[in-house]
C-alpha positions in Angstrom: -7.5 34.2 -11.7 -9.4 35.7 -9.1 -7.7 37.8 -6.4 -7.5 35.9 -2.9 -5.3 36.4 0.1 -2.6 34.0 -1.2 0.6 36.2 -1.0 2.2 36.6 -4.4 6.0 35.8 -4.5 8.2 38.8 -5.9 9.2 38.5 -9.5 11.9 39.8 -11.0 13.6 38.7 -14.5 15.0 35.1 -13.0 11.2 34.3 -11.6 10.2 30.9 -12.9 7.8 30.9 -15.5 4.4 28.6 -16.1 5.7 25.6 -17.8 2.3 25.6 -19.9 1.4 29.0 -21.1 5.0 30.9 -20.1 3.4 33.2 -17.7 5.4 34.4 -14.7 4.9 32.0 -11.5 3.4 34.7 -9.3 1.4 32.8 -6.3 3.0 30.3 -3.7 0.2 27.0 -2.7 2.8 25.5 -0.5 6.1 25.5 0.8 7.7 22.4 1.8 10.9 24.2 2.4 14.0 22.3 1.2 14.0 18.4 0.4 16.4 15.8 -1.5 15.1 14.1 -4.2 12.2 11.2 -3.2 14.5 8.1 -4.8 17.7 9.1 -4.1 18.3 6.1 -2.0 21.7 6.1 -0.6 24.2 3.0 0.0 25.8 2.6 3.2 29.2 4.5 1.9 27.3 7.5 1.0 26.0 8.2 4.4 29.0 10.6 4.9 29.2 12.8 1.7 27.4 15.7 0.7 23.6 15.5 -0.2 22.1 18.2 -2.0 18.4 19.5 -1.0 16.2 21.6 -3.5 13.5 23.8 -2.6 10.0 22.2 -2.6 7.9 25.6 -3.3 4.8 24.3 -5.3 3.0 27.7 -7.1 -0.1 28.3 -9.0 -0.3 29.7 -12.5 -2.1 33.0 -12.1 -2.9 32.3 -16.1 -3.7 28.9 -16.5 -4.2 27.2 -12.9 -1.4 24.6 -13.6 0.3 24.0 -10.2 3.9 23.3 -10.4 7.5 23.2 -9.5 10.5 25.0 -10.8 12.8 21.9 -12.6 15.5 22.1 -10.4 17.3 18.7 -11.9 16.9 17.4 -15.3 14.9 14.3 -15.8 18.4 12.3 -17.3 19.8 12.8 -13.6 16.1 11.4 -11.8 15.1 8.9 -14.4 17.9 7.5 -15.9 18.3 5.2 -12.9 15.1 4.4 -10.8 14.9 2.8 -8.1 10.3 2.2 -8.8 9.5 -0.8 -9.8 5.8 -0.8 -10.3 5.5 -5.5 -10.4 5.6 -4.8 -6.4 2.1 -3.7 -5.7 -0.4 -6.3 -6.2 -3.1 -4.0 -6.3 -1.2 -2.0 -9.1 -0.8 -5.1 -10.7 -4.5 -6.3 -10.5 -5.5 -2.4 -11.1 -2.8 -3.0 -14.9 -4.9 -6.3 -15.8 -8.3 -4.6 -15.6 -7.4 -2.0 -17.2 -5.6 -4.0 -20.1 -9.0 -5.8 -20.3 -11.7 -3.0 -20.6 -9.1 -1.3 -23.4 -9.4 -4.2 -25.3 -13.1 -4.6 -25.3 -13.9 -1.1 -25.9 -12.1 -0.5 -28.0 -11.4 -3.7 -30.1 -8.2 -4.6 -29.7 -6.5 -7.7 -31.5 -3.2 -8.7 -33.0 -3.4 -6.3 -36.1 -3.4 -3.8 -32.9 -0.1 -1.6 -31.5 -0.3 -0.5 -27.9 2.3 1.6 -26.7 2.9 2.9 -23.1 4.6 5.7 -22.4 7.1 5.3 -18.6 6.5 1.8 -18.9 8.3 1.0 -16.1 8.9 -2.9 -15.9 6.6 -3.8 -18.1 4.0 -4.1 -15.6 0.8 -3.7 -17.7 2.0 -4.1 -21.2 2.2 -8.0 -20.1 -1.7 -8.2 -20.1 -1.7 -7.0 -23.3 1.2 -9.0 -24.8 -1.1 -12.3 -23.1 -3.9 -11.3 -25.3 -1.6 -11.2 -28.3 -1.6 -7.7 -28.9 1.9 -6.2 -30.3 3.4 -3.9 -27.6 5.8 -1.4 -27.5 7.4 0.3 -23.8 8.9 3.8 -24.1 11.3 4.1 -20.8 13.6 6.3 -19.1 15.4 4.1 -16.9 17.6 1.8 -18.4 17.9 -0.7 -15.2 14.1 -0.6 -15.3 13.8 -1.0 -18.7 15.9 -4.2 -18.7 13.5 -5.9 -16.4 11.1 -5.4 -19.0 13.5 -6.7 -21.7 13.8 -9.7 -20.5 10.7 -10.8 -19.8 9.7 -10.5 -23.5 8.3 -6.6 -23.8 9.7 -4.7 -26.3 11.0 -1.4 -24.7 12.9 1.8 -26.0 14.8 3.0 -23.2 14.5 6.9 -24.5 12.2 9.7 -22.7 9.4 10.3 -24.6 8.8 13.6 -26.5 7.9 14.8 -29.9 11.3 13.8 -31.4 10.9 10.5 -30.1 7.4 9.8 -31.4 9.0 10.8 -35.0 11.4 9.0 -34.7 8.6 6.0 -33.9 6.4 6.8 -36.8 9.3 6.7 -39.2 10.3 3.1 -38.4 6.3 2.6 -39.0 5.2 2.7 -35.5 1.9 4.1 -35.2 -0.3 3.9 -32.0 -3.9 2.7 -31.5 -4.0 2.5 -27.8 -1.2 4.9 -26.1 -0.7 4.9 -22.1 0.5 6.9 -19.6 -0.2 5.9 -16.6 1.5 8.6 -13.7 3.9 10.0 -16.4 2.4 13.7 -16.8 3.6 15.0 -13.8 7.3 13.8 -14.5 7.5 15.4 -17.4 9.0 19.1 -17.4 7.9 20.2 -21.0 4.3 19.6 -20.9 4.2 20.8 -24.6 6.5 18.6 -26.5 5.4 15.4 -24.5 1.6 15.9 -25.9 2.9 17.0 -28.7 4.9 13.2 -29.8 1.4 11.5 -28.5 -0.2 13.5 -31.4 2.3 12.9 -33.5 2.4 9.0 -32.4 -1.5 8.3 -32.2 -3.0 6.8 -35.4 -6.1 8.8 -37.2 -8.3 6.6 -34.9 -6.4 6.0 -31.7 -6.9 6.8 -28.2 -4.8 7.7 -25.5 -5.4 7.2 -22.1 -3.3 9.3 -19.1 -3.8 8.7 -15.3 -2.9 11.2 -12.7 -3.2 12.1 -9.3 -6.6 14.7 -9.1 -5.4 18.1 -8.0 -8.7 18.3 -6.1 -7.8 15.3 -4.0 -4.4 16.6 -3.1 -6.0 20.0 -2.1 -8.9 18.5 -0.2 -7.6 15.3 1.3 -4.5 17.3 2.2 -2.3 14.8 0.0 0.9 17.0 0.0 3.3 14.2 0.8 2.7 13.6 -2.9 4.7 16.6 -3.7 8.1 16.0 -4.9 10.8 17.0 -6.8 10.1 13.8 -9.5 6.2 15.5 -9.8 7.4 18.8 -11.8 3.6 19.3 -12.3 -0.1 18.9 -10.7 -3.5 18.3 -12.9 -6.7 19.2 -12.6 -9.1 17.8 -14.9 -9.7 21.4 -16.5 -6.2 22.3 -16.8 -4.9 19.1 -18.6 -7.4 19.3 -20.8 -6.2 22.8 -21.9 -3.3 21.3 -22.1 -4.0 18.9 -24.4 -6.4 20.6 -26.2 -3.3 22.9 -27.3 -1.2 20.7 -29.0 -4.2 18.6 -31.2 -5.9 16.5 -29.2 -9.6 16.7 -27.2 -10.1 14.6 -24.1 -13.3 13.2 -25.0 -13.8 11.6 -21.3 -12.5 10.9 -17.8 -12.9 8.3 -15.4 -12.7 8.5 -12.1 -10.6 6.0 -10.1 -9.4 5.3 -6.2 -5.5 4.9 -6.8 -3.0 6.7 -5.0 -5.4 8.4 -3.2 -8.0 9.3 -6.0 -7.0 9.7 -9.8 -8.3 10.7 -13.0 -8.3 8.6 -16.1 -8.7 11.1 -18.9 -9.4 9.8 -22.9 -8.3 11.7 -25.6 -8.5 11.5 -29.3 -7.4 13.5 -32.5 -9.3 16.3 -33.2 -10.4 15.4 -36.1 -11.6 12.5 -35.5 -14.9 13.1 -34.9 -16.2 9.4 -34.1 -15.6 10.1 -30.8 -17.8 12.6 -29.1 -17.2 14.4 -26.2 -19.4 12.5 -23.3 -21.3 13.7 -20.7 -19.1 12.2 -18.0 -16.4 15.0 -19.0 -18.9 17.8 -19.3 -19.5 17.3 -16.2 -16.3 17.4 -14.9 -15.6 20.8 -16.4 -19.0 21.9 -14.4 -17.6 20.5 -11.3 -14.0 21.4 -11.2 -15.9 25.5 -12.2 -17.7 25.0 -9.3 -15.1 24.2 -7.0 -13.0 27.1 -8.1 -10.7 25.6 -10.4 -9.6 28.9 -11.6 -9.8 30.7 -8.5 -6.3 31.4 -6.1 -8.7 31.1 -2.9 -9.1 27.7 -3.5 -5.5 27.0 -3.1 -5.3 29.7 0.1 -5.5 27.3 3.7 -3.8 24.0 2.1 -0.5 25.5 3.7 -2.4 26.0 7.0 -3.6 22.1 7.1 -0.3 20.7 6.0 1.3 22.1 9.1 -1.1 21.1 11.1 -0.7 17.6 9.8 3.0 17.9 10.5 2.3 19.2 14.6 -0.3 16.2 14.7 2.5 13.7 13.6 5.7 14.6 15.3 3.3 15.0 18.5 2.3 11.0 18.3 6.3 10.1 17.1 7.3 11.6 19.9 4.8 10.5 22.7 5.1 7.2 21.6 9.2 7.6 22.1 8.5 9.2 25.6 6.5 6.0 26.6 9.5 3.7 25.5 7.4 2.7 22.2 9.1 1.5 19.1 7.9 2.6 15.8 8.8 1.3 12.2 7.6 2.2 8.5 6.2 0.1 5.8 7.5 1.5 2.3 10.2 3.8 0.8 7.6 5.5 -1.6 8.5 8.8 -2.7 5.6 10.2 -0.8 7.1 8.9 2.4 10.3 10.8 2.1 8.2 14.1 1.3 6.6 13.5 4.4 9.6 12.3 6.6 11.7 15.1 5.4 9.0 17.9 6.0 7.9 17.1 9.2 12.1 16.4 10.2 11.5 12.7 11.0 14.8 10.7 11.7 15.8 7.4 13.9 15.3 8.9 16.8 11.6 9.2 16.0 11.1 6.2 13.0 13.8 3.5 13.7 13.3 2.1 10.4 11.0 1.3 7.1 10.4 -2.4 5.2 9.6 -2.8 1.7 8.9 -5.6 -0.8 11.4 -4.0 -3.5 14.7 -6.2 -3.2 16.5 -3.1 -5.0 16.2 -1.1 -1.8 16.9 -3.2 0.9 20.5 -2.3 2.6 19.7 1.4 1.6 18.8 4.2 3.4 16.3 7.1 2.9 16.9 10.2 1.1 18.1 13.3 3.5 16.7 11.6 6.7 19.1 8.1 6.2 16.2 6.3 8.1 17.9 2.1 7.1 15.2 0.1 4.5 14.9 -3.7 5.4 13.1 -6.8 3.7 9.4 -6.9 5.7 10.2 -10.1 7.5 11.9 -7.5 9.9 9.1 -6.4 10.8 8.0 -9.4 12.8 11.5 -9.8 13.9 11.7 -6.3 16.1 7.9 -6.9 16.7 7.9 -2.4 16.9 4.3 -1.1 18.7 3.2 1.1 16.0 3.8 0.6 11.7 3.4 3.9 9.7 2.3 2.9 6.8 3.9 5.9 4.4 2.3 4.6 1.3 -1.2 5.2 2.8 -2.9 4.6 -0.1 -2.4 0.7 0.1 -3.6 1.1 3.7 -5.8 -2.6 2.9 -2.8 -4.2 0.8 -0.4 -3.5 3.6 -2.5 -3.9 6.5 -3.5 -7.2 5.5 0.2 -8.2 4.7 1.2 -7.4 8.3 -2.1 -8.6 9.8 0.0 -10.6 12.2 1.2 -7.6 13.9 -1.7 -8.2 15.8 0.1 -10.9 17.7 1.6 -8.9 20.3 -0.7 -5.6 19.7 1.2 -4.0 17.5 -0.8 -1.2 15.5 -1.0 0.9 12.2 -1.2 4.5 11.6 -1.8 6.6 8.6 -0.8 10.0 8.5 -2.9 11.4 5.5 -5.4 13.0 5.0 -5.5 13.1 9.0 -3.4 11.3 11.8 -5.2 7.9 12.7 -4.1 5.0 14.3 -5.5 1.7 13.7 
């Protein structure tokens, strides 16, 4: 990478090392100081016992430009029991359905078909699929999630998916045409292995799709509340790619998409399977992602600079708003929110509480900040001035929920990329 005035962290024989290529973590991007993990959600009786924090030090690979986190806790201990249910976001739902429809146009899906997704959650988009008559197949972590899916008719493996996995799926016959991973990359610690099993899983002419969160639009949109312990890893188009390209498979394009907050939808294939050129679309993107100093540390060097800011613009509205006798509340108990909420050192005093739609969270209480989680109604009950909405990027899905907050004046406000109130 190119030299920049991004201080290098001192290494030693214990420094972390790039989950990618193995090179020594060298360069700091951010430093969110010390956080609990985002889902943690804690009962009422667990309000007085220990809770354990974990550094939130994101660095960039002087080698390969993948931005990361040290693995600090084991997926088993984050995944195994989840508290995300992905059915409770109608525009993740409507986002699933088109999605399941353009796959099966393009590429010709019918019941002689397998589609497997990879973190398939609840079984959220594989229903689209299973409508059209397509055999499915889930591969999940979390067996309470898992279950959901279960019983409502989509076959699901509650196992984390890696190369042993995938054999273990080709040897019962299981090969894929259509695999999914839709914001599964960045949970996964060993990047290797988990590309790896899609290789191993994909039939001679399948596809795989992945979704993630762009890198670019974290660093320029200042989206660092999507930093978290559960995100071991952060993609650019360029690195993911390489990524992918080292364990047998070419991304052949990359779409471009506006959820949670801007993503990329990157297509790979076999690489030997030649039917599928390489488009311009993802040509491009390499040119683009160059230009902006993908491999360069300087383009990495202020986000730390804007991300306090963003924290000094916050707690200053939280607490003029308490100074003028103003109640505010939260809508959502993403994982994004508690980032935020535990960075910036936001508590009752300052947010008296969140709602959200997931049943599974109401009664509970925020990770590290114990801010209490209700069903929305409450919302209208307490009638608070202001709702920040911490899952900003269903800002339109959750404003027009609460649209009758407007009733006795009540208004929204975003914190990212900027403070704005609404």
């Amino acid at each position: 990478m190119t030299a920049t005035n991004i201080a290098p962290v001192r290494t030693d024989a214990t420094s972390p090392r790039c989950r990618f290529c193995d090179a020594r973590l060298e360069f700091t991007m951010v430093d969110l100081g010390k956080s609990p993990l985002c889902q943690s959600m804690l009962a009422a009786d667990q309000l007085k016992q220990m809770e354990p924090f974990y550094p939130l030090q994101v660095y960039v690979c002087g080698s390969c430009s993948l931005v990361q986190l040290e693995e600090y806790v084991s997926p088993a201990e984050i995944f195994s029991d989840y508290n995300y249910f992905s059915s409770f976001s109608d525009s993740w739902l409507t986002h699933a359905s088109r999605y399941a429809d353009d796959m099966t146009v393009r590429l010709g899906l019918d019941g002689n078909s397998q589609v497997v997704e990879l973190a398939s959650n609840d079984g959220y988009l594989l229903q689209y699929f299973a409508r059209k008559g397509i055999p499915v197949l889930g591969v999940e972590p979390a067996a309470n999630v898992a279950e959901v899916a279960i019983e409502n008719g989509i076959d699901t493996v509650v196992e984390f998916f890696d190369e042993p996995t995938a054999i273990g799926l080709v040897d019962r016959g299981i090969r894929a045409d259509l695999i999914v991973g839709n914001n599964v990359l960045a949970q996964v610690p060993d990047v290797n292995t988990f590309v790896a099993g899609i290789a191993r899983l994909l039939a001679p002419g399948g596809v795989v799709t992945i979704e993630f969160p762009s890198l670019f639009n974290l660093v320029e949109l200042n989206q660092f509340d999507t930093i978290y312990h559960e995100h071991f890893s952060y993609f650019s188009f360029t690195t993911a790619a390489r990524i992918f390209a080292a364990n047998g498979i070419t991304i052949f394009d990359v779409e471009e998409l506006p959820t949670h907050g801007g993503s990329l939808r990157i297509f790979g294939r076999l690489d030997d399977n030649e039917t599928l050129p390489v488009t311009t679309r993802a040509s491009d993107m390499f040119a683009i992602e160059a230009a902006k100093g993908v491999d360069q540390l300087g383009t990495y060097a202020d986000f730390g600079e804007r991300v306090e800011r963003t924290k000094r613009d916050l707690l200053e509205f939280l607490i003029g708003a308490r100074r003028d006798g103003k109640v505010v509340a939260g809508y959502g108990a993403p994982g994004k929110g508690n980032t935020l909420l535990n960075y910036c050192g936001i508590r009752t005093d300052l947010m008296a509480f969140t709602v959200d739609r997931s049943p599974a969270k109401h009664g509970r209480f925020l990770p590290g900040t114990h801010i209490p989680v209700y069903e929305p109604d409450h919302i209208f009950e307490v009638r608070p001035d202001y709702v920040l909405i911490l899952p900003w990027n269903l800002r339109a899905e959750i404003s027009e929920q609460l649209v009758g907050i407007r009733d006795w004046g009540g208004q929204f406000v975003v914190p990212i990329p900027s403070l704005e109130v609404f």
